[in-house]
KOLZA-855709 format. One record per residue (C-alpha): residue in one letter; x, y, z. Coordinates in steps of 0.2 Angstrom, whole numbers, padded with zeros to 4 digits, m for minus. Last residue first. Example, Ala and Ser with C-alpha at 12.3 -4.5 7.8 and 13.67 -1.06 7.14 Angstrom:
# KOLZA-855709
PAFI   aa      c1      c2      c3
PAFI    S    0068   m0005    0036
PAFI    A    0062   m0022    0039
END
This chain:
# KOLZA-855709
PAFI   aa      c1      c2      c3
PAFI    X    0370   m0516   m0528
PAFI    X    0352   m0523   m0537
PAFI    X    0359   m0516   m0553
PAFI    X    0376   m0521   m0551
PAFI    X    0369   m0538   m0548
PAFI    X    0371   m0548   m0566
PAFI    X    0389   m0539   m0566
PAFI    X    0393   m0544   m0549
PAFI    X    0387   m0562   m0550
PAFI    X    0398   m0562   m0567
PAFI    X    0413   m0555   m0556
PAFI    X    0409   m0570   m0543
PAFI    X    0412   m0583   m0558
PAFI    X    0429   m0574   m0561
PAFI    X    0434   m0574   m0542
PAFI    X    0431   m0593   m0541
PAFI    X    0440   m0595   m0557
PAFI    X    0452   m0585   m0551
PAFI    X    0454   m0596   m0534
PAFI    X    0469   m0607   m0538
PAFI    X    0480   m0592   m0543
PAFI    X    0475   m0580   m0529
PAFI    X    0493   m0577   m0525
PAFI    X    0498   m0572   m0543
PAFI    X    0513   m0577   m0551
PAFI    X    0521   m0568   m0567
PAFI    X    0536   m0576   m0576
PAFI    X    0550   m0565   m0583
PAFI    X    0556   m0568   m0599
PAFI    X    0574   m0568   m0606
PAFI    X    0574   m0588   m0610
PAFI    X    0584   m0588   m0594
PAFI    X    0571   m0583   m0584
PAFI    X    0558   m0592   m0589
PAFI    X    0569   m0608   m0585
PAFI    X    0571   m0601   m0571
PAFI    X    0555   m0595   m0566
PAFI    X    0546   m0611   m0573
PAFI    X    0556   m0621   m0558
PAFI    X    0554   m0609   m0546
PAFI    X    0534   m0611   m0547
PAFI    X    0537   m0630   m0549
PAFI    X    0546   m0632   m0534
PAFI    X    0535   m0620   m0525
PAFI    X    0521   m0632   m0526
PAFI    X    0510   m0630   m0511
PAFI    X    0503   m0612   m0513
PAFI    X    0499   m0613   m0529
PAFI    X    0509   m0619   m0546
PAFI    X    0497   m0636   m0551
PAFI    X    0480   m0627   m0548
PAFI    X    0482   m0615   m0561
PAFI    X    0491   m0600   m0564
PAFI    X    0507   m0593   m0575
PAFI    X    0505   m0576   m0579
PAFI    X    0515   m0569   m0596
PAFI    X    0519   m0551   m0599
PAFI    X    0538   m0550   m0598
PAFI    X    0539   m0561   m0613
PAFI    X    0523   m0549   m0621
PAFI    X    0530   m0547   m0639
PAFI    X    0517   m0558   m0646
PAFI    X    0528   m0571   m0657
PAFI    X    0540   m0570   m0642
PAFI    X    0525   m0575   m0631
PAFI    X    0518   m0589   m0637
PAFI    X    0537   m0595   m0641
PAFI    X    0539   m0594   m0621
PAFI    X    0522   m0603   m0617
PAFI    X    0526   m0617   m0629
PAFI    X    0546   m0618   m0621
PAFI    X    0538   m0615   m0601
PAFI    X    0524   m0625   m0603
PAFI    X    0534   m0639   m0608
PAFI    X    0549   m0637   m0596
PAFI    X    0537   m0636   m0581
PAFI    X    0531   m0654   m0585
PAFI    X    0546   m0662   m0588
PAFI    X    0552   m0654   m0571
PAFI    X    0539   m0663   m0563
PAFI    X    0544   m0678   m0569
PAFI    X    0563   m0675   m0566
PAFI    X    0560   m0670   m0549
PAFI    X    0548   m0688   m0547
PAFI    X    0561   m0697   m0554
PAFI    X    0577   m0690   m0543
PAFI    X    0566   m0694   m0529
PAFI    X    0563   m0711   m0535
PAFI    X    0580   m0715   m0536
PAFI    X    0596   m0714   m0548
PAFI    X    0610   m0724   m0554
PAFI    X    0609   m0729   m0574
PAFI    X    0607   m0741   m0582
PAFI    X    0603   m0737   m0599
PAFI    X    0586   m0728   m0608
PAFI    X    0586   m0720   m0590
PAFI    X    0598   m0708   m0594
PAFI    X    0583   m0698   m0605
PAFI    X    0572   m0697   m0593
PAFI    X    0568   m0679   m0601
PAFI    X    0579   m0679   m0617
PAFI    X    0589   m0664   m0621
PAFI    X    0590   m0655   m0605
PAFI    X    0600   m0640   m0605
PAFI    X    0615   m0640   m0592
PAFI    X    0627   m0640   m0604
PAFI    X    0622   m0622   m0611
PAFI    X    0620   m0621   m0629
PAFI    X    0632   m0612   m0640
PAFI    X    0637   m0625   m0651
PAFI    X    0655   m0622   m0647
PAFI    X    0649   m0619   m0629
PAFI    X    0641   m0638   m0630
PAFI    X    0655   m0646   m0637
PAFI    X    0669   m0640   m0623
PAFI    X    0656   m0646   m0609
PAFI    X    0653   m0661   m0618
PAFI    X    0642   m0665   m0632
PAFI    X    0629   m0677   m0627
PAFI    X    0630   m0679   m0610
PAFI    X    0634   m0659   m0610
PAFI    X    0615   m0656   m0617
PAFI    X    0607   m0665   m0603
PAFI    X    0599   m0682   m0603
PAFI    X    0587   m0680   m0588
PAFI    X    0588   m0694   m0576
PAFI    X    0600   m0691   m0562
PAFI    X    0600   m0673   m0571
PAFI    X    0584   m0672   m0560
PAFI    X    0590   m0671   m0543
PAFI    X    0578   m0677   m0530
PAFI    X    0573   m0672   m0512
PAFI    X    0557   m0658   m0516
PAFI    X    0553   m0672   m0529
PAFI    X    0550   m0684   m0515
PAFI    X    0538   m0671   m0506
PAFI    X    0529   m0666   m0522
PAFI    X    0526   m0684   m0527
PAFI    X    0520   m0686   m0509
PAFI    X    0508   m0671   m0507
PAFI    X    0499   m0675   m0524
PAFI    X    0494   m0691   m0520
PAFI    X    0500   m0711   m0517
PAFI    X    0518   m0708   m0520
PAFI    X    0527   m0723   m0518
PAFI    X    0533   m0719   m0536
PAFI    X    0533   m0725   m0555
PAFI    X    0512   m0726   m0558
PAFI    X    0508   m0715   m0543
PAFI    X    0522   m0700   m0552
PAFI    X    0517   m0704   m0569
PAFI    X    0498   m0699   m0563
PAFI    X    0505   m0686   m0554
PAFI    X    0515   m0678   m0566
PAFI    X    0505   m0679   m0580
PAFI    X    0488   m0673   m0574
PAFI    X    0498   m0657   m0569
PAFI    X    0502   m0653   m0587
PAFI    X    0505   m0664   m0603
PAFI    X    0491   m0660   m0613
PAFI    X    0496   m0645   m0621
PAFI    X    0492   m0628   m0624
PAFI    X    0487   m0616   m0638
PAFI    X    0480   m0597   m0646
PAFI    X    0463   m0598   m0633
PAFI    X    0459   m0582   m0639
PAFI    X    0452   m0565   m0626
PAFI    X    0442   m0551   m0628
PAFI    X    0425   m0562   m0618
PAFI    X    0420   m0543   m0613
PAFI    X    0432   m0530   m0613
PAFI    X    0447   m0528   m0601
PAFI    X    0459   m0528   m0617
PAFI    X    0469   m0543   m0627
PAFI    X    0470   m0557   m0615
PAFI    X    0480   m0571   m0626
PAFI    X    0476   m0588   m0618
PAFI    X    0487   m0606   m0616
PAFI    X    0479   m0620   m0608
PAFI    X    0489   m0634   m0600
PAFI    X    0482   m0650   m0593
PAFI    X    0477   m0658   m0576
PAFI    X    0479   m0636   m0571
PAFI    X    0491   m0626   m0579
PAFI    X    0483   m0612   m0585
PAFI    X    0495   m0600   m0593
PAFI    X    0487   m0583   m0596
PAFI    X    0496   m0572   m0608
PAFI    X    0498   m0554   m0608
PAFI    X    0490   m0538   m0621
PAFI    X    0489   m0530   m0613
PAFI    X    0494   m0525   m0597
PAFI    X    0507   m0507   m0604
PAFI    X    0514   m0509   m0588
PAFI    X    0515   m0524   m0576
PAFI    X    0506   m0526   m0562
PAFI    X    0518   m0520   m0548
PAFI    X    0531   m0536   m0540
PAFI    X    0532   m0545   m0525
PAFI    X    0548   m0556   m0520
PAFI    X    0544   m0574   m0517
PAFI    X    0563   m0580   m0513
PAFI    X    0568   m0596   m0525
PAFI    X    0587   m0588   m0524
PAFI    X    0585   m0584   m0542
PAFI    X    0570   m0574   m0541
PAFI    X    0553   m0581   m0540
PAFI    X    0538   m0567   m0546
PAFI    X    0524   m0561   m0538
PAFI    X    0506   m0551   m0540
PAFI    X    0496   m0551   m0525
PAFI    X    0512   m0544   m0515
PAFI    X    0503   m0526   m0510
PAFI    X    0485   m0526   m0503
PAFI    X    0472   m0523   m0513
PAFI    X    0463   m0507   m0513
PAFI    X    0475   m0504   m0528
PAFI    X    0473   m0521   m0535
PAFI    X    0455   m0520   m0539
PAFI    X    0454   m0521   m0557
PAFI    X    0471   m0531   m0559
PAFI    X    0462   m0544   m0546
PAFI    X    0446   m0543   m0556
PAFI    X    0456   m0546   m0574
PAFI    X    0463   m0561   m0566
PAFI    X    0447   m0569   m0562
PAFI    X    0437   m0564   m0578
PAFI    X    0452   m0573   m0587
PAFI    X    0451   m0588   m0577
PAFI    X    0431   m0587   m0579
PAFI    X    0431   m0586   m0597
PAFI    X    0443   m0601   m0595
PAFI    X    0430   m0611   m0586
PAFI    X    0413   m0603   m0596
PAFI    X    0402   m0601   m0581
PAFI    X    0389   m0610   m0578
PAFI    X    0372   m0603   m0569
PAFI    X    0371   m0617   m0552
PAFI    X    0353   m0614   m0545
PAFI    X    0350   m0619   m0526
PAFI    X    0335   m0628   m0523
PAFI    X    0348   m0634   m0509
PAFI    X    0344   m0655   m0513
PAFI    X    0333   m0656   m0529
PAFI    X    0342   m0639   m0534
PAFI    X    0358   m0643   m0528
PAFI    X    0361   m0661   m0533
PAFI    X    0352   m0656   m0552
PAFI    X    0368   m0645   m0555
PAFI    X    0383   m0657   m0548
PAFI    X    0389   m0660   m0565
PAFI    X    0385   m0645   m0573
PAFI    X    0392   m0633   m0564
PAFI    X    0405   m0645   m0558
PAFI    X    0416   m0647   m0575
PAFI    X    0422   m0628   m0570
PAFI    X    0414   m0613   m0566
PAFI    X    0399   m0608   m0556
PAFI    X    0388   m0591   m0551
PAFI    X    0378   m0598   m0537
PAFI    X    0361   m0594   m0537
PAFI    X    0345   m0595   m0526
PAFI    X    0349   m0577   m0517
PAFI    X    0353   m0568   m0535
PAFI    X    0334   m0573   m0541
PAFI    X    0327   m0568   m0526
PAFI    X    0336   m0549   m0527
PAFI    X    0329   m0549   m0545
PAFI    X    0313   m0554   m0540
PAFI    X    0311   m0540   m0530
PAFI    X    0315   m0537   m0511
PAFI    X    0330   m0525   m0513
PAFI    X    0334   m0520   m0495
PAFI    X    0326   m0537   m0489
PAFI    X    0309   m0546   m0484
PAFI    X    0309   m0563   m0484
PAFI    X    0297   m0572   m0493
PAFI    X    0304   m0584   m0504
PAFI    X    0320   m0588   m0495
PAFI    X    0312   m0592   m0478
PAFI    X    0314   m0610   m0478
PAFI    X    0330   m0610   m0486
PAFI    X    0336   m0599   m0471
PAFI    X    0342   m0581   m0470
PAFI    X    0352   m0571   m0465
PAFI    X    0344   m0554   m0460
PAFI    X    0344   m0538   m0472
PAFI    X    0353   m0531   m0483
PAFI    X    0363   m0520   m0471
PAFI    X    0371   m0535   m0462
PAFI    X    0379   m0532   m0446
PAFI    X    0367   m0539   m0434
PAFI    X    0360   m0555   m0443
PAFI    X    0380   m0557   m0448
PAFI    X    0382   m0560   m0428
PAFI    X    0368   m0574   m0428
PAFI    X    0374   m0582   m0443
PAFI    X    0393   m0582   m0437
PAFI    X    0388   m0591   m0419
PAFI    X    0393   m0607   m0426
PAFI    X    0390   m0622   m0414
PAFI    X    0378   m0618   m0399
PAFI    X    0369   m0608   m0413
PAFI    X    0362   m0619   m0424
PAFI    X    0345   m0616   m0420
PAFI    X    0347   m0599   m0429
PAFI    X    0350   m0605   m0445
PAFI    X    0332   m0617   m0443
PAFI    X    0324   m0602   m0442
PAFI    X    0307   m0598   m0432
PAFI    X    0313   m0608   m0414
PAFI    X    0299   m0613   m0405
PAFI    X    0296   m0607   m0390
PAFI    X    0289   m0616   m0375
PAFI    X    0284   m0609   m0356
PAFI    X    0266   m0607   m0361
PAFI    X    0263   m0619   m0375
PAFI    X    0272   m0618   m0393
PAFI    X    0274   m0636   m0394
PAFI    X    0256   m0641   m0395
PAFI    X    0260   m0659   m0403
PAFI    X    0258   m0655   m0420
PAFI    X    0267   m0640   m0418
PAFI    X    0282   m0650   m0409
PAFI    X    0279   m0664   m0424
PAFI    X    0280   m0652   m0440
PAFI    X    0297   m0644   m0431
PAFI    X    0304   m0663   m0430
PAFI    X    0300   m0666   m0446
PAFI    X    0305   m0648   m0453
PAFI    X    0324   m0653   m0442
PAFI    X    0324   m0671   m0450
PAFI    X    0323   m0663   m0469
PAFI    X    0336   m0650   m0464
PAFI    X    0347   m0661   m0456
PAFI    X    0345   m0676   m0473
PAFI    X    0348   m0661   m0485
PAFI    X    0363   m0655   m0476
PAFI    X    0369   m0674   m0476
PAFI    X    0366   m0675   m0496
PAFI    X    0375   m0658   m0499
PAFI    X    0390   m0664   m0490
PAFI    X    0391   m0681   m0496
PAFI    X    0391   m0673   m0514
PAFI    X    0403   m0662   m0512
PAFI    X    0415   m0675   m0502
PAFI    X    0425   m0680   m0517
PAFI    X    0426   m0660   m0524
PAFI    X    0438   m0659   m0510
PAFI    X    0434   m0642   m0498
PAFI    X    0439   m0623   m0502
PAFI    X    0437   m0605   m0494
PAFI    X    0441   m0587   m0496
PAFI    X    0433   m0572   m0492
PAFI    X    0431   m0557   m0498
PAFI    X    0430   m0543   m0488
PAFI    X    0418   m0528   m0494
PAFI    X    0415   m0509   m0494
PAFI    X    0402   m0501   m0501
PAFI    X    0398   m0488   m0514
PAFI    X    0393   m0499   m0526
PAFI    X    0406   m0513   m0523
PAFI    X    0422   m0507   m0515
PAFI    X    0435   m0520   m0509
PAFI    X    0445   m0527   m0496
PAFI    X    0454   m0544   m0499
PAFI    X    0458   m0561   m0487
PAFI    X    0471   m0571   m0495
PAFI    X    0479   m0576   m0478
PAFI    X    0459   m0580   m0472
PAFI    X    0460   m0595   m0485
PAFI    X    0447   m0604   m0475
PAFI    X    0448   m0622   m0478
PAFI    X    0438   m0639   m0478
PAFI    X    0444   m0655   m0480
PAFI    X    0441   m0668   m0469
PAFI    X    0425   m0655   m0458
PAFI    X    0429   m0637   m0457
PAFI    X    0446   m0628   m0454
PAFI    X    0451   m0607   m0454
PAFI    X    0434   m0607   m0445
PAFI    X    0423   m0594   m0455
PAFI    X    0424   m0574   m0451
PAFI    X    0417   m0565   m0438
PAFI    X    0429   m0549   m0440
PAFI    X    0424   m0543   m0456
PAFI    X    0406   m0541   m0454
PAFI    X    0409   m0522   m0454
PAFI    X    0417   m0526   m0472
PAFI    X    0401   m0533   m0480
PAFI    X    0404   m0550   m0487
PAFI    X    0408   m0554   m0502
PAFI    X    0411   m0574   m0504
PAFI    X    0423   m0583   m0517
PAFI    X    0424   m0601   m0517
PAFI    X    0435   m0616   m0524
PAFI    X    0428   m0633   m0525
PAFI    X    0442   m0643   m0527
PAFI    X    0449   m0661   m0537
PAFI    X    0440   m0662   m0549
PAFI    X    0436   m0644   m0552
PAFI    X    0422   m0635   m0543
PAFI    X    0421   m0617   m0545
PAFI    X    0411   m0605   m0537
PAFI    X    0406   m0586   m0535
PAFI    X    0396   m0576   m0521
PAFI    X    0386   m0562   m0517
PAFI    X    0378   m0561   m0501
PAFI    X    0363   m0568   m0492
PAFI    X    0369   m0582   m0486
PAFI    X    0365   m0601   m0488
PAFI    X    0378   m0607   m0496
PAFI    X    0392   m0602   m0486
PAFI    X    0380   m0601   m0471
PAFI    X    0376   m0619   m0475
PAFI    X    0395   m0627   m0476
PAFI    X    0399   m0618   m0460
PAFI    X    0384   m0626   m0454
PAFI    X    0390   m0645   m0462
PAFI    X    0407   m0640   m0453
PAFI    X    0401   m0638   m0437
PAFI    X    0388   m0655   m0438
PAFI    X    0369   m0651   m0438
PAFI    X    0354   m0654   m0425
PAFI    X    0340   m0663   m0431
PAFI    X    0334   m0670   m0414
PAFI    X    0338   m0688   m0419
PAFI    X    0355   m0682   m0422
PAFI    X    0363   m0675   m0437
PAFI    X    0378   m0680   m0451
PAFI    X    0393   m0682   m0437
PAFI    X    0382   m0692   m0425
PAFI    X    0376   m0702   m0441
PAFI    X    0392   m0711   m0441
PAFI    X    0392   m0716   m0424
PAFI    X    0403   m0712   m0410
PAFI    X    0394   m0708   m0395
PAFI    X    0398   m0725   m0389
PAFI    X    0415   m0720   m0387
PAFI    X    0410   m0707   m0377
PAFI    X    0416   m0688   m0378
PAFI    X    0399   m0679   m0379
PAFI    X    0399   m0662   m0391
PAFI    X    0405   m0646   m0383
PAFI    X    0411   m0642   m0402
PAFI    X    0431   m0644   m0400
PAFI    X    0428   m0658   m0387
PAFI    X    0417   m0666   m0403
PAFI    X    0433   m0664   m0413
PAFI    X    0447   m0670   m0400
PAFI    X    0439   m0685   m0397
PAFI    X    0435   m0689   m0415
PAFI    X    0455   m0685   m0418
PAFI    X    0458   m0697   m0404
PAFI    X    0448   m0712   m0411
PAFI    X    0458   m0708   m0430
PAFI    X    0474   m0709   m0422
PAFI    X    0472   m0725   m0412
PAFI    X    0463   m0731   m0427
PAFI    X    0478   m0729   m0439
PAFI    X    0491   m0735   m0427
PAFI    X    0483   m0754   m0423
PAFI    X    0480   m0753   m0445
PAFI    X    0497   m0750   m0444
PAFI    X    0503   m0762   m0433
PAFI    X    0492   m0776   m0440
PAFI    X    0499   m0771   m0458
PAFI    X    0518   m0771   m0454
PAFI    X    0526   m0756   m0454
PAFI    X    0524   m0738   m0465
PAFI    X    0514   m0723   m0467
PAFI    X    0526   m0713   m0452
PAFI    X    0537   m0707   m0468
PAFI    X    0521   m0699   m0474
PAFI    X    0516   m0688   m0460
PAFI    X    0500   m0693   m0450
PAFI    X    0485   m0686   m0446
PAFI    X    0481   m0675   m0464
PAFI    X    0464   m0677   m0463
PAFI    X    0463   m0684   m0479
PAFI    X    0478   m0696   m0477
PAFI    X    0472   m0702   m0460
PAFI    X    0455   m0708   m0470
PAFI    X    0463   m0716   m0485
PAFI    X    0472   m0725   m0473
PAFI    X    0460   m0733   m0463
PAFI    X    0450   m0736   m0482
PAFI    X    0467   m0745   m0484
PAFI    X    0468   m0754   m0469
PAFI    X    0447   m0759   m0470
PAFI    X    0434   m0750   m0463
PAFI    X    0423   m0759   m0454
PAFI    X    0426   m0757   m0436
PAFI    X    0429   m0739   m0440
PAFI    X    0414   m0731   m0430
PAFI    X    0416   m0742   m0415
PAFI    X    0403   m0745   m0404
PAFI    X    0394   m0759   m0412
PAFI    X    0409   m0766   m0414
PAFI    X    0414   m0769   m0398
PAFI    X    0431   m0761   m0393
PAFI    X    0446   m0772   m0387
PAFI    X    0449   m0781   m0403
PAFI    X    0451   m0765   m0415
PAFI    X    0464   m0760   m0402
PAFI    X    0460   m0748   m0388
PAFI    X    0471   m0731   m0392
PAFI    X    0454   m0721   m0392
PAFI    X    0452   m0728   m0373
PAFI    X    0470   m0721   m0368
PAFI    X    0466   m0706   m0380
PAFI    X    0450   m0702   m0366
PAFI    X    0458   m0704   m0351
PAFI    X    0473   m0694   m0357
PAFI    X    0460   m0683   m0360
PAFI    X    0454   m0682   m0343
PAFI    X    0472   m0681   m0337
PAFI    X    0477   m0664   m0345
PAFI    X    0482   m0662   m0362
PAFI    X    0485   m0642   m0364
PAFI    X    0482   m0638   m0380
PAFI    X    0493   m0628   m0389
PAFI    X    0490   m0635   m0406
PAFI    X    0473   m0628   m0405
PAFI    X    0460   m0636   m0422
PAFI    X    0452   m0646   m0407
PAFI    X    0453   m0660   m0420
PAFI    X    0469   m0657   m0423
PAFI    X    0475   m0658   m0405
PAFI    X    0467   m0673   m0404
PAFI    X    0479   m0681   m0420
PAFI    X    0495   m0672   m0411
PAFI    X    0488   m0684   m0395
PAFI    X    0486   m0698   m0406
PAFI    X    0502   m0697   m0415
PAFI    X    0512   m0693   m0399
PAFI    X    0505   m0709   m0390
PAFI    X    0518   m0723   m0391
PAFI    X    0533   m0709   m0387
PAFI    X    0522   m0707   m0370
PAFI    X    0518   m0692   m0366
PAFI    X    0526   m0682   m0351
PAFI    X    0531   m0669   m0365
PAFI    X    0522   m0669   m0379
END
């Protein structure tokens, strides 16, 4: 930011964003360009401003999404932040359509822009979105209520072009998690990608708004003679995407199955299989979670794309047992543990496997016994309903925190036994070793708060979360003792991935010193992802 003014930063970090290059090089024209995004809500007409109407808090909402602005900036008087908030939203637009050779006027700015122009051309992220869909290759899903997780095979010559690491608000390609495989004599790459379950539905809809606006426009170039001398008229609509995603037109190369393909041409394209079965693969996505059936008749009126349901913790187990399958063309450090400097360190699969626990800690907390790789051989044997649901509800009823991000972020600066009624309150140091129970082991979570007592809303939000990992820790732990599996036990879920390694270090250590050890898996948010694409494998093998 050097040579910026300090009033600027957040728009220019916000541009940078949107080019998705944090090494940019601003150079006057933009400067130009974030001087006009920074106009105030009463310099810019209305009719030219996409966020004229929004409110402060659908403003916010926005920011928040796209990740624009860090929480401690989210304060000030609401004129100046509403001021803020649109200078850093205009800039971000900027920075996005300079990203995809799109025009850089204000006036350009409309909502529709985003969802397809008059000539039915498509957004980046909604054809990234499509060729996800769209493609001719195996695939599995999962669409919880807060993500939709997905699993793509691609052939491992195409391994190279992959998908933007970001696409549209929410959209992310894992390309970190990345793994190679071998699938009826070839070789693949999984890939791995995830949006907000929120915006499923706006997605889908805007996809089917392009491509209905792209067949009008096709049906009125043939009415009107389009294919004259001089003229040609793109076959696939795919194609005609390509001044924005060249990944279709360089799969089209590589891909030994045939050509991508469009919606249009599903039905009578010609393939390496070219049966029904091979038809019946291409229209369906393998799906786990609530989603399957909650978004089912959106893709096929929309897509006519069929979601088959998975069985959710069938899928979680499926997951798991595909990673253990495949782990020695895997690389190493899928399966991890947190030692007692909170370090990552990888560790082997452990041996004898079965029989282990899965502990699926997701809004609640699911506890499973696998017992062998065999179909469906698994026993849901517990669980309870406080889990990751818990935490952040309590978190938004008793903190600032507004999501996810901010509880964990104020729980990352708080100290529990500012809250927690430990063992040594009770009995004192002296007390507690004649009992034989360490001082530091909670007796009451919140407990210190039934009095006055000094403490914040960091210390809160640790103590919540540490509530949370305690009970799945104690219930998983007695699972296990009863099993004789205490060093066979995975913890997954979307409340212990990437983001929250205060809880992962947090069930470590108590894990740890109930004699235990506590298996982590880096693919932990995507296993029902993975386990829905090992039921597309298995209804495929055939075709493969």
């Amino acid at each position: 930011n050097e040579g910026i003014p300090p009033s600027q930063h957040h728009t220019v970090q916000a541009y940078r964003l949107g080019t998705n290059c944090e090494s940019l090089d601003i150079g006057r024209g933009v400067m130009g360009q974030l001087q006009v995004s920074t106009a105030t809500e009463s310099s810019v007409d209305a009719k030219d401003d996409l966020y004229a109407s929004f409110s402060t808090n659908e403003l916010q909402r926005r920011v928040t999404e796209l990740g624009l602005l860090p929480a401690k900036a989210r304060t000030g008087r609401a004129p100046h932040q509403r001021d803020m908030l649109l200078a850093i939203l205009r800039a971000f637009d900027v920075g996005r359509r300079a990203a995809s050779g799109l025009p850089q006027c204000p006036q350009e700015w409309e909502p529709e822009e985003e969802k397809g122009s008059e000539t039915g051309a498509v957004s980046v992220s909604e054809s990234v979105v499509r060729e996800m869909l769209d493609g001719p290759w195996l695939k599995g899903m999962d669409i919880g209520g807060t993500l939709v997780k997905m699993v793509i095979a691609l052939p491992a010559e195409t391994a190279s072009q992959r998908f933007p690491a970001t696409f549209g608000a929410t959209g992310r390609t894992r390309h970190d998690l990345e793994l190679e495989l071998e699938l009826g004599g070839k070789r693949y790459m999984l890939c791995f990608a995830s949006g907000a379950t929120c915006q499923l539905a706006d997605s889908i809809s805007s996809l089917q708004a392009g491509l209905s606006d792209m067949q009008l426009s096709a049906d009125q170039a043939l009415s009107e003679g389009a294919g004259k001398k001089g003229e040609e008229l793109r076959p696939s609509r795919l194609a005609s995407m390509s001044n924005v995603s060249t990944c279709a037109s360089l799969l089209e190369e590589a891909l030994e199955d045939g050509p991508t393909k469009s919606l249009e041409s599903r039905s009578n394209a010609d393939s390496e299989l070219g049966d029904a079965k091979q038809a019946e693969v291409q229209n369906t996505i393998y799906t786990s979670g609530g989603g399957a059936h909650k978004y089912a008749s959106l893709f096929q009126d929309s897509l006519q794309i069929q979601l088959a349901p998975v069985k959710e913790l069938n899928s979680v187990v499926d997951g798991l047992l595909f990673l253990a399958a495949h782990s020695k063309m895997a690389r190493q450090g899928l399966v991890y543990e947190v030692d007692e400097d909170g370090v990552d360190t990888p560790l082997p699969w452990p041996e004898p496997l079965f029989p282990f626990l899965v502990v699926n800690v997701g809004s609640g907390v699911s506890i499973l016994r696998v017992n062998s790789v065999d179909e469906g051989d698994y026993e849901r044997i517990g669980g309870t309903a406080c889990g990751g649901g818990t935490f952040l509800g309590l978190a938004k009823a008793l903190t600032s925190a507004t999501n996810f991000e901010e509880a964990l972020a104020l729980a990352k600066g708080g100290d529990a036994t500012n809250c927690d009624l430990l063992v040594s309150d009770i009995y004192g140091e002296e007390g507690s070793s004649s009992l034989s129970l360490p001082g530091k082991l909670t007796a009451a979570n919140c407990g210190k708060l039934c009095e006055e007592h000094n403490f914040d809303e960091q210390d809160l939000a640790k103590a919540l979360l540490q509530m949370v990992t305690q009970q799945c820790v104690l219930l998983s732990s007695a699972h296990a003792r009863h099993l004789h599996c205490m060093n066979r036990v995975f913890f997954a879920g979307g409340f212990v991935e990437e983001r929250n390694h205060l809880a992962r270090q947090s069930i470590a250590s108590n894990f740890r010193s109930l004699g235990g050890r506590a298996y982590f898996l880096q693919h932990c948010d995507f296993l029902g992802a993975l386990g829905s694409l090992r039921s597309c494998i298995n209804d495929s093998q055939s075709s493969l």
